[in-house]
C-alpha positions in Angstrom: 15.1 40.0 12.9 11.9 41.2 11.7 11.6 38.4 10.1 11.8 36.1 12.1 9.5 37.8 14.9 6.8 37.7 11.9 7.6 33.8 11.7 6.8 33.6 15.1 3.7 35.5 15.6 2.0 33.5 12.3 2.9 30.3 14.2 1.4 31.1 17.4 -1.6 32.4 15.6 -1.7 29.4 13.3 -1.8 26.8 16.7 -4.3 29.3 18.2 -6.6 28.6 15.2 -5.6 25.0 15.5 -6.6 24.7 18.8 -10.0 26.1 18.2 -9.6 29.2 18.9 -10.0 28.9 22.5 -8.3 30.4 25.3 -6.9 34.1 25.2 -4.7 35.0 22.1 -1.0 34.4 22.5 0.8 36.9 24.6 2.8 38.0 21.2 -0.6 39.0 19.4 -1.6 40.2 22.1 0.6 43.3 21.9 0.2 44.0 18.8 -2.5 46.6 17.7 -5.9 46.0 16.8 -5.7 46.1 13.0 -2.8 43.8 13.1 -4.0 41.3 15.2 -7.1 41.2 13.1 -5.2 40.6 10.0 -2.6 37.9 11.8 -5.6 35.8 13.1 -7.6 36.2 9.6 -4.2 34.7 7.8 -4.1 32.1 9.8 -7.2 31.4 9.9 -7.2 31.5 6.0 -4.2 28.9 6.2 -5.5 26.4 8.3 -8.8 26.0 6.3 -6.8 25.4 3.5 -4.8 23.1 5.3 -8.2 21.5 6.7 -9.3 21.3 3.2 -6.7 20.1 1.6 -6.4 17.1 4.2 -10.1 16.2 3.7 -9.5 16.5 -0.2 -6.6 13.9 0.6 -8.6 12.2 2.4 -11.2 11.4 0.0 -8.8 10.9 -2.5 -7.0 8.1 -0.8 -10.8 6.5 -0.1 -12.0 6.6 -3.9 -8.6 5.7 -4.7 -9.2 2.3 -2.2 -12.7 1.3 -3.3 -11.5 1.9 -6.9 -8.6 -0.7 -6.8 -9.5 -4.0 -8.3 -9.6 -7.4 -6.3 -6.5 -9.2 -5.6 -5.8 -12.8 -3.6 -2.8 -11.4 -2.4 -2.6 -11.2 0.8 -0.8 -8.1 1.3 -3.6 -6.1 -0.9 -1.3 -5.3 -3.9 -2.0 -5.8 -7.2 -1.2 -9.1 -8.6 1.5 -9.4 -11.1 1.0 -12.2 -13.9 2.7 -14.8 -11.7 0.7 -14.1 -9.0 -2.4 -15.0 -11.0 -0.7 -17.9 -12.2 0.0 -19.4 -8.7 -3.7 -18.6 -7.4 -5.8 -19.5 -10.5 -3.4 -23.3 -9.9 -4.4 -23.9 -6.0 -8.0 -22.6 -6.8 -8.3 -25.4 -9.5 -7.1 -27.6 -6.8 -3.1 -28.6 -7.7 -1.6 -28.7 -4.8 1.9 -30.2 -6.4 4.8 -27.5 -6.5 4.9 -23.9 -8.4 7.9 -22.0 -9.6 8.7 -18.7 -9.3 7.0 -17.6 -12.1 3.7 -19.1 -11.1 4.4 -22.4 -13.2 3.5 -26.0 -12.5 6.3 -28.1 -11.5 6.0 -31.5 -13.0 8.9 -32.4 -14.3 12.7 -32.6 -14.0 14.9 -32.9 -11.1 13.7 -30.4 -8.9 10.1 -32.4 -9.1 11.5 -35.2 -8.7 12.8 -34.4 -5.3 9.9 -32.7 -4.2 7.8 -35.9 -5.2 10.2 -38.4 -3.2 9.9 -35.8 -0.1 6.5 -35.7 -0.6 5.8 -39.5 -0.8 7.7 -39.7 2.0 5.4 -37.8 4.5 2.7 -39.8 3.0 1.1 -36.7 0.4 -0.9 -36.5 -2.7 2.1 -36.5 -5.1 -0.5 -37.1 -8.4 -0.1 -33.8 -9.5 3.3 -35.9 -10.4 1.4 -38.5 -12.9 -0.7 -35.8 -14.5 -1.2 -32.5 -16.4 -1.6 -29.4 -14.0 -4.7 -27.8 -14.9 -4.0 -24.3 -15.8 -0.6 -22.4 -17.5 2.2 -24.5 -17.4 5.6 -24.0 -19.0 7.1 -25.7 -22.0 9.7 -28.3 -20.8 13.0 -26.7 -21.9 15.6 -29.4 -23.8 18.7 -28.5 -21.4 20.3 -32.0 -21.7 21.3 -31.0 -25.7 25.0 -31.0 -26.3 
């Protein structure tokens, strides 16, 4: 019971430092006697500066942290994963044909061919077809071997 009177008055004293200390104390503190409202209001006063401080301290943290991070194309400001670099550093050199998952040029097999004859067929550039994609591209893999 005591307990949980104590809980009470340090919270009401807490959002009465919160709140700028204005107004008249809470009605619990209030009643209490000099010396313990003195003490209550210097705790949680105490408490919410460390509180204040460790938000700001946060705060900065998460700034530095920010400013710190290194450039990235993606769009959702994460860092970009090998793949990712793949795929930008290809449409920054200016192919514009199709890219796997992995960030690789598409140039050959099935899957390019169908992308080539869609492509052709609403009227696009399909050279990167016909020609070496500047940049990484993976090793055709022999997957017709028996």
């Amino acid at each position: 019971m005591a307990r949980a009177h104590a809980g009470r008055l340090a919270a009401a004293a807490l959002e009465w430092v919160a709140d700028g200390s204005n107004g008249p104390l809470p009605a619990e503190i209030r009643e209490l006697s000099t010396r313990d409202q003195v003490a209550i209001i210097r705790a949680a006063a105490a408490t919410g500066n460390a509180a204040r401080a460790a938000a700001e301290r946060a705060s900065c943290t998460t700034e530095k942290e920010h400013s710190m991070s290194t450039e990235t194309r993606r769009i959702d400001g994460r860092p970009e994963t090998d793949a990712d670099r793949r795929f930008f550093d290809l449409r920054e050199s200016g192919y514009t044909g199709p890219i796997d998952q992995d960030g690789y040029a598409v140039t050959s097999g099935p899957d390019a061919a169908i992308l080539r004859d869609l492509a052709q067929r609403r009227g696009e550039d399909t050279s990167w077809w016909d020609t070496e994609p500047p940049g990484p591209h993976r090793a055709e893999e022999d997957t017709d071997a028996a």
